[in-house]
N, CA, C and O of each residue as an XYZ file, in Angstrom:
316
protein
N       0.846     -1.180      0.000
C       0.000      0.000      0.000
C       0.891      1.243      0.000
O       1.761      1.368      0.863
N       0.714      2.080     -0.861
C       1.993      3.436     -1.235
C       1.150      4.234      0.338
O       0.050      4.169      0.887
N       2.595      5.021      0.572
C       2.383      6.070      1.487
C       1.930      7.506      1.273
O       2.199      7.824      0.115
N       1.365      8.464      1.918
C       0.696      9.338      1.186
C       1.929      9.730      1.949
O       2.701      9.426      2.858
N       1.453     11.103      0.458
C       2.738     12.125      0.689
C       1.735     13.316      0.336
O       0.916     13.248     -0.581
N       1.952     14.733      1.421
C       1.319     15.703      1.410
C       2.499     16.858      1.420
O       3.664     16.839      1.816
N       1.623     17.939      0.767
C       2.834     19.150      1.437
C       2.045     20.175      1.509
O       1.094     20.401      0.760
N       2.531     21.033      2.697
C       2.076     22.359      3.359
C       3.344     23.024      4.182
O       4.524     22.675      4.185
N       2.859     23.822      4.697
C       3.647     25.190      5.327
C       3.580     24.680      6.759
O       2.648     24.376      7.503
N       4.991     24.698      6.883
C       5.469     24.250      8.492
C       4.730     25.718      9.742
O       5.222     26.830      9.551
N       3.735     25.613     10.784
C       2.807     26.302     11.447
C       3.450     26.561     12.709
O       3.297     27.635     13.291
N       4.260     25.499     13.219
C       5.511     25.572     14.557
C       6.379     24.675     14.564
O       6.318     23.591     13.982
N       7.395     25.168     15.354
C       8.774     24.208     15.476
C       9.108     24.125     16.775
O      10.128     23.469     16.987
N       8.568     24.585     17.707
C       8.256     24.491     18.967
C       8.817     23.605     19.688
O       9.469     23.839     20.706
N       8.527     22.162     19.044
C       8.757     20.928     19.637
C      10.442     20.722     19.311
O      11.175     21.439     18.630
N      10.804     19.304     20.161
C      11.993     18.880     19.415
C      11.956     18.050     18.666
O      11.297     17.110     19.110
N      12.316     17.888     17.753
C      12.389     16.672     16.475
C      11.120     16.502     15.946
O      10.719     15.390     15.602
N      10.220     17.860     15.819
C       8.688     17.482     15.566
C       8.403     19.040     15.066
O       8.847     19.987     15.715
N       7.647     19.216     13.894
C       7.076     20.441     12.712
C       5.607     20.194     13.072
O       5.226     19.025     13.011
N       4.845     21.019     13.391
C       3.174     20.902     12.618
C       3.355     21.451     11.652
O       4.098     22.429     11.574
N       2.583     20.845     10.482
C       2.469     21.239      9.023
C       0.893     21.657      8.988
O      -0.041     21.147      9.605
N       0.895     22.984      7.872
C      -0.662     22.966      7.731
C      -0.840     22.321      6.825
O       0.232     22.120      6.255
N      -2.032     21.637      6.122
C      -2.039     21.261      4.718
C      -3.288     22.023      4.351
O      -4.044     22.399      5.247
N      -3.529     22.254      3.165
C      -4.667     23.029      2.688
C      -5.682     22.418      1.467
O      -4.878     21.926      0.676
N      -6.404     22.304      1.178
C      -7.353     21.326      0.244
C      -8.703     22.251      0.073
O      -9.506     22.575      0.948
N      -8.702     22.544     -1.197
C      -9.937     23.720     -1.687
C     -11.001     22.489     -2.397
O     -10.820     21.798     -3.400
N     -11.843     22.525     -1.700
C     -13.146     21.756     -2.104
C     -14.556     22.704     -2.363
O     -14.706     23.842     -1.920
N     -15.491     21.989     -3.146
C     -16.265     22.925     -3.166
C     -17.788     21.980     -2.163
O     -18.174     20.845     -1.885
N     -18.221     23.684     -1.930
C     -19.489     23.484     -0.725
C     -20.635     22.454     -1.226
O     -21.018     22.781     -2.349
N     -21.114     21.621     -0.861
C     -22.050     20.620     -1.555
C     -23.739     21.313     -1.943
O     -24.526     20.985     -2.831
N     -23.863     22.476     -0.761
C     -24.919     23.062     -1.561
C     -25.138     24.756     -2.106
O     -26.043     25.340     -2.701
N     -24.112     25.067     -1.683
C     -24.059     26.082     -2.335
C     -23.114     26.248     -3.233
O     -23.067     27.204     -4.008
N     -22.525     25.576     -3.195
C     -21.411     25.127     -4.520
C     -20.351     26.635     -4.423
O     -20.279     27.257     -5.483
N     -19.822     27.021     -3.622
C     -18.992     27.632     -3.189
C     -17.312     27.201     -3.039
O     -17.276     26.541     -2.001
N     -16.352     27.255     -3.431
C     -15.070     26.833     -3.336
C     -14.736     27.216     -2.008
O     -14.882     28.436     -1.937
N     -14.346     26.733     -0.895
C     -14.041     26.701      0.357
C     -12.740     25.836      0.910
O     -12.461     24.659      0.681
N     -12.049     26.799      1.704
C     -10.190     26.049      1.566
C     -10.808     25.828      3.152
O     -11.535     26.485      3.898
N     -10.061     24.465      3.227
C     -10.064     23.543      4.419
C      -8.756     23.219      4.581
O      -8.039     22.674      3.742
N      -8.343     23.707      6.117
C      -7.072     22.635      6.753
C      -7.018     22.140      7.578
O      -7.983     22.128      8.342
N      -5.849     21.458      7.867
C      -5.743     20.145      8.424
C      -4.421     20.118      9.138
O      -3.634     19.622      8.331
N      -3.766     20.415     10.290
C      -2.681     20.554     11.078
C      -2.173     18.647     11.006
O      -3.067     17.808     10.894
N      -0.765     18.244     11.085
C       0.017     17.432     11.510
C       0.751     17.126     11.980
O       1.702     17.439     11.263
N       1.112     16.656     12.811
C       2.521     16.806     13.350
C       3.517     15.946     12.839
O       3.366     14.771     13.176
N       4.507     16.194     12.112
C       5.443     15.670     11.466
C       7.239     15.517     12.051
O       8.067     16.407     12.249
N       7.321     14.434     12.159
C       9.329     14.167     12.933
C       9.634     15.031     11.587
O       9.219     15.054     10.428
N      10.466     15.639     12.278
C      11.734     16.357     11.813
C      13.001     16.063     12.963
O      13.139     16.675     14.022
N      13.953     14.857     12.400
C      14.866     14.163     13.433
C      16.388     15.435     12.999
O      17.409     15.257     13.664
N      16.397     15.964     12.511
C      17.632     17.513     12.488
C      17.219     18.816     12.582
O      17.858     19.801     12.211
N      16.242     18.798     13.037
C      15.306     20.159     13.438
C      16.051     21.250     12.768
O      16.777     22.113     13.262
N      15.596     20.944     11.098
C      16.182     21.777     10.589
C      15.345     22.801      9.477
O      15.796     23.451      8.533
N      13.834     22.657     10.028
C      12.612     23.318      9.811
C      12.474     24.686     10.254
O      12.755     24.774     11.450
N      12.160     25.727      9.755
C      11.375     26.788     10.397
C       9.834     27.111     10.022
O       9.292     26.568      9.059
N       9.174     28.037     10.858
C       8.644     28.138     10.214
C       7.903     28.741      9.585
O       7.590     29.746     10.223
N       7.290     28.690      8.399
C       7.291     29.350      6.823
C       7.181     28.600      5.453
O       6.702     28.631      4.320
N       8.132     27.744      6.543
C       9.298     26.524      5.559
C       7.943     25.754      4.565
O       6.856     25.555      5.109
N       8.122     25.458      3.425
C       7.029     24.598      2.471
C       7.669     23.362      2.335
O       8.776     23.141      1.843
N       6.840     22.556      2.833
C       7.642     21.284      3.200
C       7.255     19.687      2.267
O       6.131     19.661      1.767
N       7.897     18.789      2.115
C       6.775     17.721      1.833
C       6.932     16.902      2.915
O       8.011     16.759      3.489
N       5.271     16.012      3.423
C       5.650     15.030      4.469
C       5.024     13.483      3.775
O       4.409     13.497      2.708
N       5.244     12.387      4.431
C       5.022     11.256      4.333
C       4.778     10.342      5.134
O       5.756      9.917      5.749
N       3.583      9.783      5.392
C       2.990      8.743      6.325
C       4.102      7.691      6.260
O       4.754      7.351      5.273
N       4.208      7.099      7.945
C       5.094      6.126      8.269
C       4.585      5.674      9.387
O       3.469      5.925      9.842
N       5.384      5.022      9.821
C       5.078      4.156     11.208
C       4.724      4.852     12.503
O       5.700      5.559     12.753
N       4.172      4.945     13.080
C       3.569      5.803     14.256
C       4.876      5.881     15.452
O       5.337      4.969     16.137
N       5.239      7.274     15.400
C       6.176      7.403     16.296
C       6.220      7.877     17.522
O       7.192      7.890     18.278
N       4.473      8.515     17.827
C       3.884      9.117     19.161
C       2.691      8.914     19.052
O       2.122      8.207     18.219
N       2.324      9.427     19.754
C       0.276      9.478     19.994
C      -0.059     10.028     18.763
O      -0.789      9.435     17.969
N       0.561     11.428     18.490
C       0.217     11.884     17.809
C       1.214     12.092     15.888
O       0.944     12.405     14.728
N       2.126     11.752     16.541
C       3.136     11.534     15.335
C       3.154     10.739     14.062
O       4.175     10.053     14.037
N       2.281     10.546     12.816
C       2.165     10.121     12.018
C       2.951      9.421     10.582
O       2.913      8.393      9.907
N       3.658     10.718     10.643
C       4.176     11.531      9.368
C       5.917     11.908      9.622
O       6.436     12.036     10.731
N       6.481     12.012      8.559
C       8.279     12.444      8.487
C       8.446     13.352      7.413
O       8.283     13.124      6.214
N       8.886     14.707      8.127
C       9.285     15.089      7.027
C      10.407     14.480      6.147
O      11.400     13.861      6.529
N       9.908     14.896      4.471
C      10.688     13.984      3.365
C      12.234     15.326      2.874
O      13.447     15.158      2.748
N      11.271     16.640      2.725
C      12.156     17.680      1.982
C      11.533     18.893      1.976
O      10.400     18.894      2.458
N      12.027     20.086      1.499
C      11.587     21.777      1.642
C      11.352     21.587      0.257
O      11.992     20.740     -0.366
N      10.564     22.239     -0.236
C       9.897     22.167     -1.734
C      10.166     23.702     -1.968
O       9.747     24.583     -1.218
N      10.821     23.885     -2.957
C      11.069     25.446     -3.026
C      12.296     26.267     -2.887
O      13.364     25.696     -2.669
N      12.258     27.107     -2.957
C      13.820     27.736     -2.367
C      13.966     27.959     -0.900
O      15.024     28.391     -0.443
């Protein structure tokens, strides 16, 4: 089963070895048919805490590394 891979804008770095990422996904409203941006916070390992943030990141589902820890960051997308 492939791993999803998302990317968004790193939201804090707060933690150690750990980014929340926002991710963002524009869907439209089912009855008013309106385009409406929805996000979705993650918390992503970053094991060289070498994130800030701003940073546009890509992440990737892996093996569960906390309660809440899902995801690794892969790379900075961008300059």
């Amino acid at each position: 089963m492939p791993r999803r891979v998302l990317t968004g804008e790193v939201v804090s770095d707060k933690m150690e070895k750990t980014v929340v990422v926002r991710i963002d996904r524009r869907v439209m409203h089912p009855l008013y048919k309106k385009i409406i941006t929805q996000s979705k916070r993650y918390a992503a390992h970053d094991e060289t805490d070498s994130y800030a943030v701003g940073d546009m990141v890509r992440i990737r589902e892996c093996r569960p590394i906390s309660r809440r820890k899902r995801f690794e960051v892969i790379e900075k997308v961008g300059a």
